[in-house]
N, C-alpha and C positions, 0 to 999 in steps of 0.2 A: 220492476226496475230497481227494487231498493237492493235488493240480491246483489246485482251486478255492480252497483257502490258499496257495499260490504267486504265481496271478495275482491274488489282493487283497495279497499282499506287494509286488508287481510296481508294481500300481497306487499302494499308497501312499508308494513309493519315488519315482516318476515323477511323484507330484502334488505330494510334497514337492518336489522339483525346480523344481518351476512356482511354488510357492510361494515360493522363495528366488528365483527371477527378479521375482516382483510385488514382493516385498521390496525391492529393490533399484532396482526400478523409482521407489519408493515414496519410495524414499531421496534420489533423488535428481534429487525432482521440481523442486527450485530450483536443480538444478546448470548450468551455463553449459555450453550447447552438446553437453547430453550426447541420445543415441540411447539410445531402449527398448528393450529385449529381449525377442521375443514367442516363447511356447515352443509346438510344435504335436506330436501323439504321433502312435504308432504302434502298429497293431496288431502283435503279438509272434506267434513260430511258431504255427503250426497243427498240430493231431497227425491222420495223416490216418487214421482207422479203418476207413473202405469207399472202397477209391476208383470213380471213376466208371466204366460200365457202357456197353457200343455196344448199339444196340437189335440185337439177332439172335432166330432161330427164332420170331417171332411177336409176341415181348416189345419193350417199348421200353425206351430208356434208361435207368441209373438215373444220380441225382448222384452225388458225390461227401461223405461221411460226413467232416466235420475237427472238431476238438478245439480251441478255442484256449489257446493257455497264457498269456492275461495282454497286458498293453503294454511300447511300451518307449519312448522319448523320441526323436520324431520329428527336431525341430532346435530352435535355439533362436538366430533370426533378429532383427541388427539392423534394426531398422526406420530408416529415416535421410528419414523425413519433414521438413518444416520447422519448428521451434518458434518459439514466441513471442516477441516480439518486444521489448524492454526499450531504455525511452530513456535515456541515462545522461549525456549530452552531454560526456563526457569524450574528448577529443578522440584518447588510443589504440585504446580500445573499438571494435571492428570489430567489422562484421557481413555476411557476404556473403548478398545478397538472390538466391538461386538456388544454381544445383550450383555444386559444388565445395568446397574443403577448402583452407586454409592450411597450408604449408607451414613445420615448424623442425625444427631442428637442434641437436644438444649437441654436435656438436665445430665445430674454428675454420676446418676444410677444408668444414667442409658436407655430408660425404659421407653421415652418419649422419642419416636424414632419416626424419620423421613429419608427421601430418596431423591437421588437428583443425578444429573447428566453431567452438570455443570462442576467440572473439576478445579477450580483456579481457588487452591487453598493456596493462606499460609499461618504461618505460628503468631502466638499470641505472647504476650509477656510471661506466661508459664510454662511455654514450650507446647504448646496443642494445637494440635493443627484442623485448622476449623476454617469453614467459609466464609464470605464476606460478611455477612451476620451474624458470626461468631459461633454457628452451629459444628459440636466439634465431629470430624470425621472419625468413624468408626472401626477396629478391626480387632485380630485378638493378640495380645504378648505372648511373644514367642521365643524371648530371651532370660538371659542366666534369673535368679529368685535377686541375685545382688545388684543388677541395674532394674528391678521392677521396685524393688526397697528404698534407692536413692532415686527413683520417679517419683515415690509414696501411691503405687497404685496396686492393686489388689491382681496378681497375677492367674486367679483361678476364673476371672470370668470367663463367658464365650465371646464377649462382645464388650468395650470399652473405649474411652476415647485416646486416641494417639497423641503419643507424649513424649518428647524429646527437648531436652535443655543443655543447659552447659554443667549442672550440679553432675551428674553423672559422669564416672573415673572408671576406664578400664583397671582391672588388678595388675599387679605384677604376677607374673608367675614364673615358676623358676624352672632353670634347664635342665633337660633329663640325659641328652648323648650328647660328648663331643667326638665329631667324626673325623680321621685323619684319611685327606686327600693327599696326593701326589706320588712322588718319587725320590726314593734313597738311593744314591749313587753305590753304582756295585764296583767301582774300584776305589773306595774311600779305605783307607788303611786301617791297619788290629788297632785299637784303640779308641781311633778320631770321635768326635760325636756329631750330631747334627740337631738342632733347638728349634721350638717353634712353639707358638704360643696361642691363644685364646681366649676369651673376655666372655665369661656365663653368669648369669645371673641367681639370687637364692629367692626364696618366695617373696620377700619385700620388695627385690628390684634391687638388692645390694651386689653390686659389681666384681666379682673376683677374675683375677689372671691366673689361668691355667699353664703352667708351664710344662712341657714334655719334652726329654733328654733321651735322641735316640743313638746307643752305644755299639759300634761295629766291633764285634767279638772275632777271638782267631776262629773260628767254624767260619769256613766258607758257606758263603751266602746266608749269615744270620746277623741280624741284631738284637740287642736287648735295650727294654727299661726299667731301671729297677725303681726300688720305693724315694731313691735321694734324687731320682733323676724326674719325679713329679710334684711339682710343688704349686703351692694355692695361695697368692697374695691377694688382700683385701684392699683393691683400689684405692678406697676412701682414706686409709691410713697408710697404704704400701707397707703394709707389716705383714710376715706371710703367714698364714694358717696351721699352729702346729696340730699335732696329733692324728693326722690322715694317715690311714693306710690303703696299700691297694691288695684286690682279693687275690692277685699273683705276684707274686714277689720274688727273682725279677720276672719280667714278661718276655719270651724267647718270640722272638720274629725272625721264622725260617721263609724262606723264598725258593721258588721251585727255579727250574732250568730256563721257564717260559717268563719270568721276571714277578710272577703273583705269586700273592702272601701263600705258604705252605700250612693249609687249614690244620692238616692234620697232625700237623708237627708246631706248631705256634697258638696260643693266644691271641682269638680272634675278638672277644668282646672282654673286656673288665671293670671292675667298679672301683671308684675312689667313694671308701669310706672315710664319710665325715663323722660318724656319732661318740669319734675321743679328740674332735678338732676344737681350739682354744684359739682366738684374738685376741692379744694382749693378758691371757691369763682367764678371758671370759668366754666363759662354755658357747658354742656358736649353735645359738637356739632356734633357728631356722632351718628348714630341711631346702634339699634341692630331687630334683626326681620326681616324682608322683607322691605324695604320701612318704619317701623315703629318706634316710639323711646318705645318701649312696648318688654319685652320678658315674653315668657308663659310659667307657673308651673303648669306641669299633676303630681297629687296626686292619678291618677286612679289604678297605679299597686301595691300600700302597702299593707300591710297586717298586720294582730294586730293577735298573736297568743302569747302563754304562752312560749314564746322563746325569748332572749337576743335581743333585737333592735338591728339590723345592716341595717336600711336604708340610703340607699346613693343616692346622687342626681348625675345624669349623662347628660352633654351636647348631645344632639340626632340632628339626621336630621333630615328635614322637607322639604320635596321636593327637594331632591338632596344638599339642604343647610344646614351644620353646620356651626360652630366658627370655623376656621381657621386661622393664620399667613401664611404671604403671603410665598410664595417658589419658589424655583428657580428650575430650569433643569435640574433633574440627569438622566434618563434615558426615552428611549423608545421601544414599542414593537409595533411589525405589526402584526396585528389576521389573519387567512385564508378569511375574507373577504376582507379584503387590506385596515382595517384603520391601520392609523398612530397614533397611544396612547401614549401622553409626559407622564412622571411621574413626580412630583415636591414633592420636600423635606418638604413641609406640608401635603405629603401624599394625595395630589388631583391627579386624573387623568384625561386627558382631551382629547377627541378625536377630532385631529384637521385635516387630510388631510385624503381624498380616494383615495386609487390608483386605477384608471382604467385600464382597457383591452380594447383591441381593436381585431376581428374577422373580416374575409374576407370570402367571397361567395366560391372564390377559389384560398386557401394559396398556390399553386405549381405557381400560376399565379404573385408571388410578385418578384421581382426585388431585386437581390441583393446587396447590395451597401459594402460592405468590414467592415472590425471592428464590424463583429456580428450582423449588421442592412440588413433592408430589408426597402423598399418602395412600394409602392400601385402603381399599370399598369391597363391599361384599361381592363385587361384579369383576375386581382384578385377582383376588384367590388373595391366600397367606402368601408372604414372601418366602421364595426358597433360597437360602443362606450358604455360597459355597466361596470359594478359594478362585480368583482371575484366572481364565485359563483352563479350567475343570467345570463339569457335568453342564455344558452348554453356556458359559459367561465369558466376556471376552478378555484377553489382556489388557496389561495395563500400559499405556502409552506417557510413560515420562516425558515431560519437558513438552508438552502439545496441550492443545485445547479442542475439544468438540464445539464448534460455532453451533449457530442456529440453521434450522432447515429450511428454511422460509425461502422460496425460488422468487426472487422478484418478478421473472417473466409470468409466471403463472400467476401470481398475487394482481398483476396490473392487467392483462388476463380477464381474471374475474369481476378484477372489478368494472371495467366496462362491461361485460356481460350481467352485473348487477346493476349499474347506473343506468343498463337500457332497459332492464326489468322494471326496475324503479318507476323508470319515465313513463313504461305502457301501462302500468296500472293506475298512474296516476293520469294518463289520459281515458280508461277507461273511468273514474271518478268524473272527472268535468265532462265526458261526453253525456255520462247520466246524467248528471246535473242540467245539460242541457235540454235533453228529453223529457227530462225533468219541468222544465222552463216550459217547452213547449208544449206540456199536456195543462199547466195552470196558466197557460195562453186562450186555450179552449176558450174560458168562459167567456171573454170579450168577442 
């Protein structure tokens, strides 16, 4: 009889157990990115009183005679389903739609590294964007050497914490083509001219007005511009840029029958050389272009029809490069791949951090460490380290949150199905005890 009070002790030990996991479950049905805990048992020793029997001398087999003694607590398995899904539209708020797990860190090497579901970063007084415990989120720089300098962060790592402040200053950078759009009136008279102008930058972000003087010649259907008809004033002073030449001198702009520029008979592309230009008497020691003290004029898109001139010359990109003043830091966005994109107030954008993911062989196998994190066990594998979006990881979900998975109907569920577990083994306890009673009845 003591057997049968052992394995209802056994039992209500191991339901109590199941019941501090629904608890908990329970607890922390609004928590951010948190995993359930699902407990499953086990039957406990067997006592074996006859064992089994080979059929001989005519008889057959017999079984085998066992006792159990009770259960014991099989495992008690994170489940790392998907939860639900929370709009929050605050622009740190992550959420990765599929596997994987965010990667941070509490020291400044990075080395000390945990995982978590739970996306609801934000910046810290240094500009690091870390979770609520100040663990900073992880990923790699993937911007210019000159915003990883004015972050002071070490731009060769693989892995470092994410950093963004207001110290960091888009460059200026200076313009390389101004393109002339529109149309020159094809009955403008021998001589007339027609002006239009332009505002390009040099590498500092210092402002010059490009001025272009287009001159209708007695050739039908041509114009010219010669060297006095381009001129370069320096905004800040309005005094205009002497010593420019241009590499044609003048520039013939022929026109065909169908109203476009005549390539083969015109000046399609030209440079304004600055390298003998002076302001004020002082050598203009800035280049504009690439590397060059030259910027170039495409005459290729005009057009000469019997309609009122309205060509305008417009500063263009060229390899990612316009005329720019430099800017400062008003905002950023994170794309579903997990870059980190500044915005700056001259209207550049700059892609400067990745955020990584990190994947396990087997996520039920990671270790939970408290405040939303997990850690890597010999049972979850190494972490495999890739990019949102690539070799099985999921995107990244801006402005959303991953809630918890915790199903209340099933939690409430269980737990009735536990509190009546509870209750039978604890009536198997007093029924022995009663048996109990009655056998030290006997002696009277």
């Amino acid at each position: 009889m003591m057997r049968s009070m052992y394995s209802g002790v056994s039992g209500l030990r191991v339901h109590q157990t199941k019941m501090d996991v629904i608890g908990n479950n329970i607890a922390n049905v609004n928590t951010v990115g948190y995993k359930k805990g699902q407990v499953t048992f086990q039957e406990a020793l067997s006592q074996v009183i006859r064992g089994a029997g080979a059929p001989q001398g005519g008889k057959g087999g017999t079984n085998p005679q066992q006792l159990g003694l009770g259960l014991k607590l099989g495992a008690i398995n994170t489940v790392h389903t998907k939860g639900a899904t929370q709009r929050t539209d605050n622009p740190t708020d992550l959420m990765i739609d599929g596997e994987g797990f965010f990667i941070v860190s509490d020291d400044k090497n990075a080395e000390n590294r945990y995982y978590t579901r739970a996306g609801n970063f934000t910046f810290d007084v240094d500009g690091n964007l870390v979770t609520a415990d100040g663990y900073r989120l992880l990923g790699k720089f993937i911007g210019d050497s000159r915003y990883a300098d004015a972050l002071g962060i070490d731009s060769s790592k693989d892995l470092d914490g994410i950093k963004l402040n207001k110290s960091i200053v888009a460059p200026a950078t200076a313009s390389c083509q101004v393109e002339l759009r529109g149309n020159l009136d094809s009955s403008t008279a021998d001589g007339d001219t027609y002006t239009t102008d332009t505002i390009v930058k040099d590498s500092l972000g210092n402002s010059y007005k490009v001025e272009i003087v287009f001159e209708k010649t007695a050739t039908s259907d041509e114009w010219q511009v010669s060297g006095t008809g381009v001129t370069v004033t320096d905004v800040s002073t309005n005094q205009p840029v002497s010593g420019i030449s241009l590499s044609t001198d003048p520039v013939p702009l022929k026109f065909t029958a169908d109203g476009k520029l005549d390539i083969g008979s015109s000046e399609e592309i030209i440079d304004i050389d600055f390298s003998g230009a002076n302001i004020g008497g002082t050598p203009l020691s800035t280049y504009f272009g690439k590397g060059t003290d030259e910027l170039t004029i495409d005459f290729s898109k005009l057009t000469q029809f019997a309609n009122e001139s309205d060509a305008k010359a417009f500063d263009v990109e060229v390899d990612g490069q316009i005329g720019r003043s430099s800017g400062s830091l008003t905002g950023f966005t994170i794309d579903a791949s997990g870059k980190v994109i500044a915005s700056f107030s001259n209207g550049m954008k700059e892609e400067l951090w990745q955020i990584k993911l990190a994947k396990f062989d087997n996520s039920a196998g990671l270790e939970k460490m408290g405040s939303n994190l997990f850690t890597n066990t010999p049972n979850s594998g190494e972490p495999q380290i890739g990019m949102p979006g690539n070799s099985g990881l999921g995107a990244i979900n801006p402005g959303t949150l991953e809630m918890s998975n915790v199903d209340l109907s099933m939690e409430f569920t269980e737990m009735i199905v536990t509190q009546r577990g509870f209750q039978a083994n604890s009536r198997v306890i007093t029924t022995t005890d009663e048996m109990l009673q009655e056998l030290t009845n006997l002696k009277r």
